[in-house]
C-alpha positions in Angstrom: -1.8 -6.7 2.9 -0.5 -4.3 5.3 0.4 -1.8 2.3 -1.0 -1.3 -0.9 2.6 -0.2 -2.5 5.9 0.4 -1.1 8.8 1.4 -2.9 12.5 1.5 -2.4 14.4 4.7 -4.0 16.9 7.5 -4.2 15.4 9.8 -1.1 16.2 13.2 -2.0 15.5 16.9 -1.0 13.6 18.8 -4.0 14.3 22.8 -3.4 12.4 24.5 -6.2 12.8 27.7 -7.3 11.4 29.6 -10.3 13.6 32.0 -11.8 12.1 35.1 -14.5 15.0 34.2 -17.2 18.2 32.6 -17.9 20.8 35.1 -16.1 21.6 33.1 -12.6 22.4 29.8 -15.1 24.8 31.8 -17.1 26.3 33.3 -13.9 26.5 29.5 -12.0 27.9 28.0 -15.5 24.9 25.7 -16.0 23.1 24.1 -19.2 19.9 25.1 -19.2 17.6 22.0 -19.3 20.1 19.5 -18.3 21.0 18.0 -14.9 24.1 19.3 -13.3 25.7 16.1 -10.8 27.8 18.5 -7.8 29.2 18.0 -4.9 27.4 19.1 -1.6 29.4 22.5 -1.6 28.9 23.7 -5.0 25.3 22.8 -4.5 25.1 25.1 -1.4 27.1 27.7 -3.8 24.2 27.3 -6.2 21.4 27.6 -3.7 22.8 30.7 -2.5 22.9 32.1 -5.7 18.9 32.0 -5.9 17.7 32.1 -2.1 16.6 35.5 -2.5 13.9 34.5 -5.0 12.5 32.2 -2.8 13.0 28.2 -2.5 10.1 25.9 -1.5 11.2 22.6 -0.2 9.2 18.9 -1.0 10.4 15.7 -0.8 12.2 14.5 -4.3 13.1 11.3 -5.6 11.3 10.0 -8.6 10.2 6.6 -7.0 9.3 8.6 -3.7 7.4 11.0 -5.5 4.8 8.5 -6.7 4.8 7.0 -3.3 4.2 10.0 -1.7 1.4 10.7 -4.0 0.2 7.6 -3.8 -0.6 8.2 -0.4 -1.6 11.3 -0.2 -4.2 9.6 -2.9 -5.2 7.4 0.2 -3.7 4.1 -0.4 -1.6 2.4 2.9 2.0 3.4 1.3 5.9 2.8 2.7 9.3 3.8 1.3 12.8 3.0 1.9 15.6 4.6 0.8 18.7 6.6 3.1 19.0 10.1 4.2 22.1 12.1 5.6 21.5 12.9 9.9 21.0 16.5 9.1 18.1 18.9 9.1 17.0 18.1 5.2 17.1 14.6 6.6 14.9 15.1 9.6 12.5 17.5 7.3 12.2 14.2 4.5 11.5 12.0 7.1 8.6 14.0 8.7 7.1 15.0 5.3 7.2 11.1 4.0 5.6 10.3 7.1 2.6 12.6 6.2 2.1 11.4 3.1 2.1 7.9 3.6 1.4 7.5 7.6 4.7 5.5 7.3 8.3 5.2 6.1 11.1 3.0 6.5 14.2 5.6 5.7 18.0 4.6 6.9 20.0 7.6 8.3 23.7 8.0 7.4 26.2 9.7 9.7 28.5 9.8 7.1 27.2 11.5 4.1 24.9 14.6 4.0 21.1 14.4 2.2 20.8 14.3 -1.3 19.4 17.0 -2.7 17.8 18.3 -5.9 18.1 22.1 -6.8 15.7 22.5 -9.4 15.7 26.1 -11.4 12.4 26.4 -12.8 12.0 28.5 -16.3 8.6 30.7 -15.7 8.5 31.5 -19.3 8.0 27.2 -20.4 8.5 25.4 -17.1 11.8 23.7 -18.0 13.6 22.8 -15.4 17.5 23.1 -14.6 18.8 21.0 -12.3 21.8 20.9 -10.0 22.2 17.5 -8.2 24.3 16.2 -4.8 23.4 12.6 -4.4 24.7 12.5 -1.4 23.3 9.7 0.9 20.7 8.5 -1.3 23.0 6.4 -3.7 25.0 4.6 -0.4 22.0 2.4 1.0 23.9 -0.7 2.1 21.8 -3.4 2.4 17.7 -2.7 2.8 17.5 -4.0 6.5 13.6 -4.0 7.9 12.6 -3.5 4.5 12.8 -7.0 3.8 10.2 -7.7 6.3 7.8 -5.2 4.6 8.1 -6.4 1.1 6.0 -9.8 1.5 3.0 -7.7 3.4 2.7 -5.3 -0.2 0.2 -5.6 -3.1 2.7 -4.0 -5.3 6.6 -3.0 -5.0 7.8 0.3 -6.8 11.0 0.9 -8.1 13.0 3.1 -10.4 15.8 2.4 -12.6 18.1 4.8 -11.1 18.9 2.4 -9.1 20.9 0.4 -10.9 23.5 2.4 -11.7 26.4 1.1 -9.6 27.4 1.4 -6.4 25.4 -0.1 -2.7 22.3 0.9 -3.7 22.5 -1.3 -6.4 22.9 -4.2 -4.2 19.8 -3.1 -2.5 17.5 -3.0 -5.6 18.3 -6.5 -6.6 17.8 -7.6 -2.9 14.5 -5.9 -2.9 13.9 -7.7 -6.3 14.7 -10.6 -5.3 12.8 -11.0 -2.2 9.0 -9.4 -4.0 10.0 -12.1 -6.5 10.2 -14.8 -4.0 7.3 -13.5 -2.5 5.0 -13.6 -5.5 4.6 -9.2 -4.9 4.1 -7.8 -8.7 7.0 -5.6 -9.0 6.0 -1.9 -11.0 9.5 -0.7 -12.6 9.9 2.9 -13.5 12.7 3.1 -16.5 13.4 6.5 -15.6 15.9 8.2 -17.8 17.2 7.8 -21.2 21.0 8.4 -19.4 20.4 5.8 -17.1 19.4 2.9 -20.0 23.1 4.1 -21.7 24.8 3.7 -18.8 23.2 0.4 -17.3 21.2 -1.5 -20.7 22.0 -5.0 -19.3 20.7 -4.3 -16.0 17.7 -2.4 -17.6 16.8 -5.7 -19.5 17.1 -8.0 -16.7 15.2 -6.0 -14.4 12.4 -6.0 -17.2 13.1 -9.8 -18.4 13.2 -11.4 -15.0 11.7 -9.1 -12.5 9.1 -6.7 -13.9 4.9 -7.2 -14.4 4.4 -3.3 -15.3 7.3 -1.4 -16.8 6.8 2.9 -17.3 8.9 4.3 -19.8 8.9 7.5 -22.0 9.0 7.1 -25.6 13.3 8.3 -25.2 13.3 5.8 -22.3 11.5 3.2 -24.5 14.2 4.1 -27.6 17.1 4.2 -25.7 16.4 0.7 -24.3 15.4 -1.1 -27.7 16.3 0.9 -30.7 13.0 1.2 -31.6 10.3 4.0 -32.2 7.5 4.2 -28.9 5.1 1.8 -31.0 8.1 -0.9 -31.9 9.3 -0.7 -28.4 6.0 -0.9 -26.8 5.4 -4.6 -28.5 9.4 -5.5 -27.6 9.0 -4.7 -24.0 5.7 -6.3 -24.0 7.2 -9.5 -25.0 8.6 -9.4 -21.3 7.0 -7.7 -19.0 2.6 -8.3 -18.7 1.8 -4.2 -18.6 3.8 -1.8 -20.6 3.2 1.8 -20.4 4.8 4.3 -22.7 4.3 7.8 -22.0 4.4 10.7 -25.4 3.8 13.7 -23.6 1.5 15.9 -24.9 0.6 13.0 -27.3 -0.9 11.1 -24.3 0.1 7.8 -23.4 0.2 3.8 -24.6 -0.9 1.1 -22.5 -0.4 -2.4 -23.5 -1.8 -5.1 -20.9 -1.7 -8.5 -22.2 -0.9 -7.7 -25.5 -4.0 -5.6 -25.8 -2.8 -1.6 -26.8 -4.5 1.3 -24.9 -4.2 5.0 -26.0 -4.7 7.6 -23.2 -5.4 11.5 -24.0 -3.4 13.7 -22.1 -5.2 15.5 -19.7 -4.7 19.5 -20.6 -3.6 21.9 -18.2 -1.1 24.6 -18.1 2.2 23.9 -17.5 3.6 25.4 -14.4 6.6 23.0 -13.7 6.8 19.9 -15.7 8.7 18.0 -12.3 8.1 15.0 -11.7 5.0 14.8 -14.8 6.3 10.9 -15.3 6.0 10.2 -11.5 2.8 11.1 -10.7 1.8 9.4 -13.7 2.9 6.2 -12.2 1.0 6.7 -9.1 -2.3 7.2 -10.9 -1.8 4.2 -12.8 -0.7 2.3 -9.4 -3.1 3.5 -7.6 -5.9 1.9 -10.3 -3.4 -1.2 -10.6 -4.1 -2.2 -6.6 -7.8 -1.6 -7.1 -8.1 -3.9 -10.1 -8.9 -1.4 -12.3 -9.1 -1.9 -16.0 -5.7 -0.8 -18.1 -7.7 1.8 -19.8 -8.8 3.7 -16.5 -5.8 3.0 -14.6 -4.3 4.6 -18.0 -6.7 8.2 -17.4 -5.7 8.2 -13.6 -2.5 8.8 -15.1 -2.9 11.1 -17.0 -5.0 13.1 -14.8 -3.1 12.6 -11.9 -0.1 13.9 -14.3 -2.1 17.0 -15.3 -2.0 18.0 -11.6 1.7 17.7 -11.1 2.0 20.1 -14.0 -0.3 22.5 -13.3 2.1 23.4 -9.6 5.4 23.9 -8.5 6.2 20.2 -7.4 6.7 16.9 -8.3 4.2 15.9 -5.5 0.4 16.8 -5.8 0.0 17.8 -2.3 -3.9 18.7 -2.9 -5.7 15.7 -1.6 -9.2 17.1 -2.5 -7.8 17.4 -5.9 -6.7 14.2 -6.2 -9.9 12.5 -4.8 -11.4 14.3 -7.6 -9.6 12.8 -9.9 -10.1 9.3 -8.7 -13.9 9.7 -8.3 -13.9 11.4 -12.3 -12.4 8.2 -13.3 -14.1 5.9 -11.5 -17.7 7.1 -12.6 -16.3 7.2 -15.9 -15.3 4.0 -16.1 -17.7 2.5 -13.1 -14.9 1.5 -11.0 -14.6 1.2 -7.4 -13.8 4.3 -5.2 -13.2 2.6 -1.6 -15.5 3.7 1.3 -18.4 4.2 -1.3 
């Protein structure tokens, strides 16, 4: 296999900024907690509002985020999704590259980068977000991607995709062709807004598609109607590994039918961004090496706690996260390659 996991995803700009209280969202008109969908010039309005306290810029994207980490965990990683031909584009491109060694991005000339501002509470860590799409929803087809699917131990994607529009058409191509190809296909649930708005497509991606499913337990009760344990055997009914995630209740792994329960890892909360993706990527990352449910389960939650415990969605700490990897392989006597 020429990559342990590549994924295909919305690719978009994180800009992360931590603000002392709640005074720029009542001046910019925004809900604090919730996700605000703009347009690329009342984004820039809202950056401007908060440059002055200072922005650091990652890579964003919830499926990107766990293949970003996934590499910078060591594993042989791609990801395609579409950026706009601007600088943020450029600046994704380059910073994908150095996680992963490799990436398989389409550049628009017609729509700018999406982009994530994310206004970060420093009194709880919850985050405020004002979001322009941009390219990352107009992917029209996946293009060389196709090629790259067949030559993966695992492909990665998230549930935002399936709201609507080209990139849509993309995730079910994508599907399609890891089906085909006999790749086990890792689906990320994402958000309880996206189950609303797309539940058929949700349940077809798990029903005909999926051999690990991630949800959280609003994900997992927004999709079936059922509490986390309930939903955990429904979805298990379908898909071979089901993962719900309880916060700081820890997690549920069911493989087989068999139920796991993960601890959370504690740490303190700096900004919970991106806590579900790097979650995946710990669990993947123990997935490709044939880990045991159980350990791939505390690589999760480990690699979680380190998301958390930054400004980030992207642990960007490789010692840290070989640490992690070789605590839960001597733990659990798996294998750490090169040793």
């Amino acid at each position: 296999m020429r990559f342990e996991v590549a994924g295909l995803g919305n690719a978009l700009v994180d800009a992360l900024v931590r603000i002392p209280n709640d005074a720029v969202l009542e001046e910019l008109s925004l809900t604090r907690g919730l996700m605000h969908p703009v347009d690329h010039a009342r984004w820039e309005v809202a950056k401007a509002a908060v440059e002055d306290l200072g922005i650091e810029v990652h890579t964003g994207g919830s499926c990107a985020n766990t293949i970003a980490t996934l590499g910078l965990m060591g594993l042989e990683t791609t990801f395609c999704g579409q950026v706009g031909d601007d600088d943020l584009g450029r600046l994704y491109a380059k910073r994908m590259h150095e996680a992963c060694g490799h990436e398989c991005l389409h550049v628009s000339k017609d729509q700018p980068t999406g982009k994530v501002l994310a206004l970060i509470s420093t009194s709880d860590a919850e985050r405020t977000m004002v979001t322009d799409l941009g390219a990352s929803v107009q992917l029209p087809h996946i293009g060389s991607f196709a090629e790259l699917i067949p030559e993966a131990r695992i492909l990665h994607v998230t549930g935002y995709l399936f709201l609507g529009g080209p990139m849509a058409d993309a995730a079910w191509e994508a599907l399609r062709v890891a089906k085909e190809a006999g790749v086990p296909i890792s689906l990320d649930v994402a958000d309880p807004f996206v189950v609303g708005a797309v539940k058929g497509s949700m349940w077809k991606a798990v029903k005909e598609y999926a051999d690990v499913v991630f949800l959280n337990a609003e994900e997992a009760s927004a999709l079936t109607g059922l509490d986390a344990h309930q939903a955990l055997d429904e979805v298990a009914k379908h898909a071979k590994t089901v993962i719900v995630k309880l916060g700081s209740k820890g997690s549920l792994v069911c493989h087989d039918g068999i139920v796991e329960r993960i601890e959370v890892h504690k740490t303190q909360a700096v900004d919970t961004t991106g806590a579900g993706d790097a979650y995946a990527a710990g669990y993947l990352y123990g997935f490709s090496k044939n880990w045991s449910p159980k350990a791939c389960g505390e690589l999760g939650s480990r690699t979680a706690s380190l998301a958390v415990s930054q400004v980030g969605a992207v642990v960007r700490d490789r010692e840290a996260l070989a640490g992690a990897v070789s605590a839960i392989s001597e733990r659990f006597q798996a294998v750490v390659p090169g040793k």
